[in-house]
C-alpha positions in Angstrom: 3.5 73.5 31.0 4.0 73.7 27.5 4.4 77.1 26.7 2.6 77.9 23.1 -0.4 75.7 24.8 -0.2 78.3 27.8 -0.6 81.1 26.0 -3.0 79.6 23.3 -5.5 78.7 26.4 -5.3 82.3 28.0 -5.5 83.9 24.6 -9.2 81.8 24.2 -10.9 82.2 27.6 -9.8 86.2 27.9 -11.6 88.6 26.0 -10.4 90.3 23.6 -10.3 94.0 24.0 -12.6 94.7 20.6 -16.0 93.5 20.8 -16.3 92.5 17.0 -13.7 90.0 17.7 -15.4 88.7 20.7 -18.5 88.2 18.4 -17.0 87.0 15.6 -15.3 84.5 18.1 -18.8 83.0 19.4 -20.4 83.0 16.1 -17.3 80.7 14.8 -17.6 78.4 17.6 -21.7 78.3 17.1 -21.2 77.6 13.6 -18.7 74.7 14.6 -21.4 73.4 16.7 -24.3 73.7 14.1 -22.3 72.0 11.2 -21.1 69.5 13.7 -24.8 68.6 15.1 -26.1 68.5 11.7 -23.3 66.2 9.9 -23.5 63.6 13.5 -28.0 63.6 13.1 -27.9 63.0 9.2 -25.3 59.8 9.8 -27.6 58.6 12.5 -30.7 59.6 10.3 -29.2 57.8 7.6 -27.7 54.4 9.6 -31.8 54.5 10.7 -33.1 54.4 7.3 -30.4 52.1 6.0 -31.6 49.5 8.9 -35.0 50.4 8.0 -34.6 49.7 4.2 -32.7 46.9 5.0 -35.5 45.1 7.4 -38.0 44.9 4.4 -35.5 42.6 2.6 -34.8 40.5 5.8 -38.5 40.0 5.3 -38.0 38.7 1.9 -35.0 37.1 1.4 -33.3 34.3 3.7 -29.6 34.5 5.0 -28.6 32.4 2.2 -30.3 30.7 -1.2 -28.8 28.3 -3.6 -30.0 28.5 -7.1 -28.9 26.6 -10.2 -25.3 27.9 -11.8 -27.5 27.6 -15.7 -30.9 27.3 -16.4 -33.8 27.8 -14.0 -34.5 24.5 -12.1 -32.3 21.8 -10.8 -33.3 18.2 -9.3 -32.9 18.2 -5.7 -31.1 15.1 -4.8 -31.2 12.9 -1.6 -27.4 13.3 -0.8 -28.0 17.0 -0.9 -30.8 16.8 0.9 -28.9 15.1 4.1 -25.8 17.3 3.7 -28.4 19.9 4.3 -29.3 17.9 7.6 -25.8 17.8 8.5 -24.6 20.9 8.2 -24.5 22.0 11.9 -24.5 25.8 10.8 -28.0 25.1 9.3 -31.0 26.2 11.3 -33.9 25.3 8.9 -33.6 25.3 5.1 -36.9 25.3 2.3 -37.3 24.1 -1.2 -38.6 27.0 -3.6 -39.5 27.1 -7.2 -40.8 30.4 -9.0 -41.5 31.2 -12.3 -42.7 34.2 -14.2 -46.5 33.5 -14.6 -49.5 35.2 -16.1 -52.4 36.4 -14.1 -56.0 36.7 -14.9 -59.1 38.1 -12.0 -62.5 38.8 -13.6 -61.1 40.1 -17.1 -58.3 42.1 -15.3 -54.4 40.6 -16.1 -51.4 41.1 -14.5 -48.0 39.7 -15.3 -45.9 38.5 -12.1 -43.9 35.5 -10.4 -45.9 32.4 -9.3 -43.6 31.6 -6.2 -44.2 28.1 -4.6 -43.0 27.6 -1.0 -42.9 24.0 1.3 -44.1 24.3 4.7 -41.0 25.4 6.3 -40.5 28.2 4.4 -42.0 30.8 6.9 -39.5 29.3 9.1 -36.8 30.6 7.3 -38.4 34.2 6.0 -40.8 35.5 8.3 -43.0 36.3 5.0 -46.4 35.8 7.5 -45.2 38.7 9.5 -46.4 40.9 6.4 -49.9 40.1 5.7 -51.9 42.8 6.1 -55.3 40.8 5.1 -56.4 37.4 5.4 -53.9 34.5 6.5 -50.6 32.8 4.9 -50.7 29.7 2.9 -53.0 27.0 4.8 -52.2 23.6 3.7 -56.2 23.2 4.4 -56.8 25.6 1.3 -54.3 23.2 -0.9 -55.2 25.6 -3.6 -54.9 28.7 -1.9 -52.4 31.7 -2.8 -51.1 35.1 -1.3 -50.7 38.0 -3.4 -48.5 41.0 -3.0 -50.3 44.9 -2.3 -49.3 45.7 -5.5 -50.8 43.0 -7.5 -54.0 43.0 -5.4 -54.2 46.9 -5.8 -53.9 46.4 -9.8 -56.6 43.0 -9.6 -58.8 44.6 -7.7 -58.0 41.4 -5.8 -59.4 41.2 -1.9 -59.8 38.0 -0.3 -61.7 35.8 -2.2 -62.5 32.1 -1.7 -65.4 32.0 -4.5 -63.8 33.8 -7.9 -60.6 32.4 -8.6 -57.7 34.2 -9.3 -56.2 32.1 -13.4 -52.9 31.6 -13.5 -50.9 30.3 -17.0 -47.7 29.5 -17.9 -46.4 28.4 -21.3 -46.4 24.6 -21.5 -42.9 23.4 -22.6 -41.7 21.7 -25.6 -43.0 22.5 -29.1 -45.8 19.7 -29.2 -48.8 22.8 -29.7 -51.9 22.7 -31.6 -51.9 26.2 -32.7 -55.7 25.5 -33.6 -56.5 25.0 -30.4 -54.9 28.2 -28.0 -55.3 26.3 -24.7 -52.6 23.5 -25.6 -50.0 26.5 -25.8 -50.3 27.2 -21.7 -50.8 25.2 -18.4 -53.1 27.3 -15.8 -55.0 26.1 -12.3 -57.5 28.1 -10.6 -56.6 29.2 -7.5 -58.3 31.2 -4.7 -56.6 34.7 -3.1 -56.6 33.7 0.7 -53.8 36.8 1.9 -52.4 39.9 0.9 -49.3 40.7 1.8 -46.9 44.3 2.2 -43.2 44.8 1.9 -42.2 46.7 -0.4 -43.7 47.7 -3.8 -40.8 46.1 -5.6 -41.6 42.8 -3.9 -45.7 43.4 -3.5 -45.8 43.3 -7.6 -43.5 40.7 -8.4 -45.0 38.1 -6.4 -48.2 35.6 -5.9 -46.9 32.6 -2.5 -48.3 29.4 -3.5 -47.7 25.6 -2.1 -44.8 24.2 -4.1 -47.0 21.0 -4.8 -48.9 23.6 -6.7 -46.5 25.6 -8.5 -44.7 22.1 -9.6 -48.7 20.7 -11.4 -48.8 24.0 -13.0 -45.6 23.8 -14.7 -45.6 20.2 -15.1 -42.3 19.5 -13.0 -41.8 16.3 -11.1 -41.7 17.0 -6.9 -38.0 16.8 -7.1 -37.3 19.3 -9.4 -36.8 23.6 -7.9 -35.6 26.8 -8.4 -34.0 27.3 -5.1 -32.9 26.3 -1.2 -33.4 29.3 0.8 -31.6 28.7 4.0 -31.7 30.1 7.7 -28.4 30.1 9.4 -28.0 29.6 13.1 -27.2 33.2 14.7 -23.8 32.7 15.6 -22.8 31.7 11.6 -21.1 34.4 9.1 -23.5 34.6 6.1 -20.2 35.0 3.6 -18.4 32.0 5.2 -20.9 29.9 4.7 -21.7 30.9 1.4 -18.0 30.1 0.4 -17.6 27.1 1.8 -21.1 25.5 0.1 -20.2 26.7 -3.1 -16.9 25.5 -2.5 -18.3 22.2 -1.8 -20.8 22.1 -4.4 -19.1 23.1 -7.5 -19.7 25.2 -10.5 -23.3 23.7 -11.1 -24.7 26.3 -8.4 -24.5 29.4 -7.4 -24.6 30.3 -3.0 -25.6 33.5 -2.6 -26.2 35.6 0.3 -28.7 38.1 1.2 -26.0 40.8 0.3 -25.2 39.1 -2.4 -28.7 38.6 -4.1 -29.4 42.3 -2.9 -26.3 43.8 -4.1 -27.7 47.0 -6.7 -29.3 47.9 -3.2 -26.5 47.5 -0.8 -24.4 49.5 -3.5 -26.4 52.1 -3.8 -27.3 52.6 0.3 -23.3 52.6 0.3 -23.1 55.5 -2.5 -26.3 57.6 -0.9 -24.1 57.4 2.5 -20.5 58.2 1.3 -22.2 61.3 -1.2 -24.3 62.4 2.1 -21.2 62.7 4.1 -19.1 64.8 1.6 -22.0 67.2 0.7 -22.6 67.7 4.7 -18.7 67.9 5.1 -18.8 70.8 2.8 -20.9 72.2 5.8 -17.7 71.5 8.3 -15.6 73.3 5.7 -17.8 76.2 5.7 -18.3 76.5 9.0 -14.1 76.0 9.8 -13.4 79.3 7.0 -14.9 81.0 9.8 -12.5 79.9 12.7 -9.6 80.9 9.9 -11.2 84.3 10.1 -11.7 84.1 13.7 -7.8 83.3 14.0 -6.1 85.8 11.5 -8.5 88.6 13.5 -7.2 87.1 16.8 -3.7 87.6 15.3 -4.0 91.3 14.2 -5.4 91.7 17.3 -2.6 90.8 19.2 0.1 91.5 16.9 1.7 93.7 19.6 2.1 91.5 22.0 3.6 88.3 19.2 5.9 91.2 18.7 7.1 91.9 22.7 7.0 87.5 22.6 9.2 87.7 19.6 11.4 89.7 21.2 11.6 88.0 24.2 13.4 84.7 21.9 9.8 83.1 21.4 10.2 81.9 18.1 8.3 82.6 14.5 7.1 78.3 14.7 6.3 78.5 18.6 4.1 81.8 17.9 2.2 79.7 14.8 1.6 76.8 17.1 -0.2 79.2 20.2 -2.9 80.4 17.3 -2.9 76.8 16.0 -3.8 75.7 19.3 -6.5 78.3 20.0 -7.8 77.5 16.3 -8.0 73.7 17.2 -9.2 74.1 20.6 -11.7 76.5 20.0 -13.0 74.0 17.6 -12.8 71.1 19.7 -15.5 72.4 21.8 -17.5 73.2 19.0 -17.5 69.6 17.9 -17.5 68.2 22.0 -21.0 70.5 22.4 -22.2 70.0 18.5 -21.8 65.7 19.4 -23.7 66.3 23.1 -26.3 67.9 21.1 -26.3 65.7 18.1 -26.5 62.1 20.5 -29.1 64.1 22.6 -31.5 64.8 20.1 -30.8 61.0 18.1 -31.9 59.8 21.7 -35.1 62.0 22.1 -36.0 60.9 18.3 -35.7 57.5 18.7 -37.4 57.6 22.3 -39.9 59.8 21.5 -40.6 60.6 17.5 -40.5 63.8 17.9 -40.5 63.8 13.6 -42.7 61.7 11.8 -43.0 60.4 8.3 -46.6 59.9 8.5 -48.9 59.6 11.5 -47.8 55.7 12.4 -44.3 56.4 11.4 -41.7 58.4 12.9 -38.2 59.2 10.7 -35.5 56.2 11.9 -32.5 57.2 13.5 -29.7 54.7 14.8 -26.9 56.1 17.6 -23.8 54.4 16.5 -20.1 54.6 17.6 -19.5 54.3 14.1 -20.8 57.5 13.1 -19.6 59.2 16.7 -15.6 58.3 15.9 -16.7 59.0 12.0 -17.8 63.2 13.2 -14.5 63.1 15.8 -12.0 62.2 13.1 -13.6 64.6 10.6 -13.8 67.3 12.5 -10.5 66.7 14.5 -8.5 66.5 10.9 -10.4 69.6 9.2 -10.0 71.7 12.3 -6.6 70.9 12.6 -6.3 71.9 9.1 -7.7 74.8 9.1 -5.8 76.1 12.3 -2.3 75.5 10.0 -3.7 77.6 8.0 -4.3 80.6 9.8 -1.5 80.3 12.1 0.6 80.1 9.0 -0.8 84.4 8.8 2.4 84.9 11.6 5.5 85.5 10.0 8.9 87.8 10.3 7.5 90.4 8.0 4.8 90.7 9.7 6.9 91.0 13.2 9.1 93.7 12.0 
């Protein structure tokens, strides 16, 4: 056996002969085991709540949507219309058009984004998933719409089939009779048939109407759209697909993906995680100052006996490496008993919700290997480190 290992594992698992020592030894490995279980449960906390967050957006936004390169709208031609057929990646695509719109319910006015959909659009975001009253768009209520929380909340808007809910637009060109205030705007009456609940970002942004609709109301011909959201089949990358459509179709358009049209809040769930790790690292260093202590006591301790080693020809480099192998052992176990801990209590949370948000909603966590080989490496390195350290304390002065 390799001897500084030999003596570096007898030198943990005996006592020492002073009972501080022995103390300070178990509260170095406990605090190794604490900082380890906390920085393992807030990765898994945080990889829940970044799926979480995420989820809300896949309920928004399709896997891919083509928009126009300039300008709002674009004429949707019949040759794009069967490559979209074609396209073997495709699962089921939807024409969009939106534009901002104002809103007007008994003398209350809200400002928001008229958002007309074809019937296959809740084929390609499950946007019916997320009404909380009434129904989705009916094609029997040709002139029904679904607002967002948000807008409802602000309209005192419920479900209402009698009072309609005005929207206007601006009529384009510059042919207005300024005497006469209706000629500046298009509007339709429309009835509020659904409500529906994502997020507050989305729930006051937008009204769902039939795309028919939205086209009369802005005066645009059935070809003409803002957008082709598209639903690829599970087994397509999102990013390769995206490249090779805009590839195909040119500088007119722009392919985006969900990422891509989400990417302020991709960036900043990247930039929460990356600052979460380093202030909970700070932990790990904290807690690993203490296993430097825990070493340099260990070596005063047993300075006699480095000495008698020393004298028997065991070298200044092979005595370093016995405390830099009791350093990094001792915190091994640390982080092997912090990890069991940590991936136990990420099970019991996410089996039983043992912490909730609110009463219906208990905190998200996610078990990852990510985040398990993410704590090892951490801990491994900055253990490692910090046994160099100490075991650097051994020298010849101190041996003579």
């Amino acid at each position: 056996m390799n001897f500084p290992l030999y003596i570096a594992k007898r030198y943990l698992i005996s006592k020492s002969s002073n009972n501080a020592i022995n103390i300070i030894t178990i509260f170095a490995a406990v605090g190794v085991v604490f900082a380890t279980l906390v920085l393992f449960v807030v990765l898994s906390g945080f990889s829940g709540l970044k799926d979480f967050s995420i989820g809300f957006y896949q309920a928004a936004d399709p896997d891919i949507k083509i928009t126009a390169a300039k300008g709002k709208t674009f004429h949707i031609t019949d040759s794009l219309i069967q490559h979209l057929k074609n396209d073997s990646d495709i699962e089921v695509y939807s024409k969009t058009l939106e534009e901002r719109a104002f809103f007007n319910y008994q003398n209350k006015e809200h400002i928001a984004y008229i958002y007309g959909v074809d019937e296959h659009f809740i084929n390609v975001v499950k946007m019916d998933t997320t009404v909380i009253g009434g129904e989705w768009l009916n094609p029997n209520v040709p002139y029904g719409v679904v607002a967002g929380n948000s807008i409802s909340n602000k309209l005192s808007l419920g479900i209402d089939y009698i009072n309609p809910l005005n929207i206007y637009v601006p009529k384009p060109g510059n042919s207005y009779d300024i005497t006469n205030p209706e000629s500046l705007v298009n509007n339709i009456n429309t009835q509020n048939i659904g409500v529906f609940a994502i997020i507050d970002e989305i729930d006051s942004k937008y009204v769902f109407a039939h795309l028919p609709i939205v086209q009369e109301l802005l005066g645009y011909p059935l070809d003409q759209i803002s957008g082709i959201t598209i639903r690829l089949k599970p087994q397509t990358n999102p990013e390769n697909f995206a490249t090779k459509w805009q590839t195909q179709l040119g500088s007119d358009f722009k392919v985006q993906t969900r990422k891509q049209l989400n990417a302020v809040f991709y960036r900043m769930l990247n930039t929460e995680n990356i600052v979460l790790y380093f202030v909970f690292t700070l932990i790990l260093i904290i807690a690993l100052f203490n296993i430097i202590g825990t070493i340099i006591m260990m070596i005063l301790d047993k300075k006699t006996n480095l000495k008698t080693l020393y004298s028997l020809g065991v070298t200044i480099p092979e005595l370093q490496k016995i405390f830099v192998l009791q350093g990094f052992m001792l915190s091994m176990f640390g982080l092997v008993l912090g990890l069991i801990l940590g991936i136990i209590l990420v099970i019991l949370q996410d089996q039983f919700h043992l912490l909730m948000i609110n009463p219906n909603l208990s905190y998200p966590v996610k078990l990852t290997l990510q985040n398990i080989i993410i704590v090892i490496l951490t801990m491994s390195f900055l253990s490692f480190l910090a046994s160099i350290i100490a075991g650097k304390r051994i020298n010849l002065k101190m041996l003579e």
